[in-house]
N, C-alpha and C positions, 0 to 999 in steps of 0.2 A: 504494500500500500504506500503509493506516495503522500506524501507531507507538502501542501505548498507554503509555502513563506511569503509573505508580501514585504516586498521593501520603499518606502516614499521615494518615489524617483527623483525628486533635490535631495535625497541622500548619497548620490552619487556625483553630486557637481560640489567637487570641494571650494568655490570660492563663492558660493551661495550660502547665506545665514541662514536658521531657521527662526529662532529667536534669541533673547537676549538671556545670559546664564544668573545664576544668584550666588553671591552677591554681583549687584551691579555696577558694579568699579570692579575696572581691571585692574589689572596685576601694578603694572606702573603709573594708577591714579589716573591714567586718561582713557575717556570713552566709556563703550559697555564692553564686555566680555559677552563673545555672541558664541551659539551653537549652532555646529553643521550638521549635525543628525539628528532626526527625530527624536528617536531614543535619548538624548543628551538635551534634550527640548520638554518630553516628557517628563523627564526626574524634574527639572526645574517647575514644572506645572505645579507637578504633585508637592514638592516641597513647599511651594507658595500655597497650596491650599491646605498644606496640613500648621503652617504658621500662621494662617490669618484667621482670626477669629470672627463672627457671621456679626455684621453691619461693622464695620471695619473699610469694607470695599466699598464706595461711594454707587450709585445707583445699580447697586447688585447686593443690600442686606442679608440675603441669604449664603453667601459664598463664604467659606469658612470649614470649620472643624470643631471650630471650640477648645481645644485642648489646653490654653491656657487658664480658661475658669476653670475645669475638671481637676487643673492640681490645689484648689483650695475646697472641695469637695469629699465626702469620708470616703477612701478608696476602697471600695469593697470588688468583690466579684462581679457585681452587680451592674458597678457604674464600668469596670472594666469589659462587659459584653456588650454596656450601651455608648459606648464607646470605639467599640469594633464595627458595630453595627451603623453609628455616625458615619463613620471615617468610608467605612464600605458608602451607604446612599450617597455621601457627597461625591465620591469619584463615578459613582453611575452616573449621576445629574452632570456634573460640572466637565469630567474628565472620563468620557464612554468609550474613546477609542485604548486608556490605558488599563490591562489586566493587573490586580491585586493577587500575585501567585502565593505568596507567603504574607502575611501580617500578625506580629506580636508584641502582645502590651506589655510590660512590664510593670507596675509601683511599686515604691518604696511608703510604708504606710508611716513608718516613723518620721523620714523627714519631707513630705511632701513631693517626691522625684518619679519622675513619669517617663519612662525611658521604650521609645518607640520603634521598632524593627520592620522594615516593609522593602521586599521586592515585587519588584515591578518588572513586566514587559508589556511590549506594543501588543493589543488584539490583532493575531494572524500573523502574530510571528513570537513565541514565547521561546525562541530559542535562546534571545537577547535580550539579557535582563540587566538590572540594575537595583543597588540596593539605598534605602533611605534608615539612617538610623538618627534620631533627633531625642536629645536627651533634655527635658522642662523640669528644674525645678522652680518651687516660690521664688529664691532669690533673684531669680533674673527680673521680674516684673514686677 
């Protein structure tokens, strides 16, 4: 049985962008740091919307995750499933061509630390993946 792969065809023209990378200052403080592959455009998506908490975005209140209220919240099991179950809806809504292959939550109940694990591949082509780990606690906010 063959497997087809789809790959975005501006991912083969190396001096086309696809989007701009996070952070947005380059390396030597001028410009943006841009992405050539999809795949390197997706992580960036998913990272922005797992950092932006919902009415944050200006005429898009709904975009987000929330993850930074949820570390002042009692970390149980509980909030830890409704919390996977966030993170999943919003990338259907928001981000549908990107597949959630693996996703795990981590807390620390003592001090407040929310330690997040997520790879990712493009839909129709999960050979090429990418991983996001984003570590919240109280202190940063």
């Amino acid at each position: 049985m063959a497997i087809e792969i789809r790959v975005n065809p501006l991912d083969f023209e190396p001096d086309i962008a696809i989007g701009i990378d996070l952070p947005m200052v380059n390396a030597v403080g001028s410009g943006f740091k841009l992405n050539y592959t999809t795949l390197d455009q997706a992580y960036a998506n998913a990272k922005n919307l797992l950092l932006t908490n919902r009415g944050e975005r200006i005429m898009q209140p709904d975009f987000g995750c929330n993850l930074k209220n949820s570390l002042f919240e009692q970390l149980t099991d509980d909030i830890v499933e409704n919390l996977e179950e966030g993170i999943r809806s919003q990338f259907n809504f928001w981000l549908p061509y990107i597949a959630i292959n693996e996703l795990k939550i981590t807390p620390s109940i003592d001090n407040h630390y929310l330690k997040i694990e997520l790879t990712i591949s493009l839909k129709g082509n999960e050979l090429d993946t990418k991983s996001i780990q984003l570590e919240l606690t109280n202190t940063q906010y």
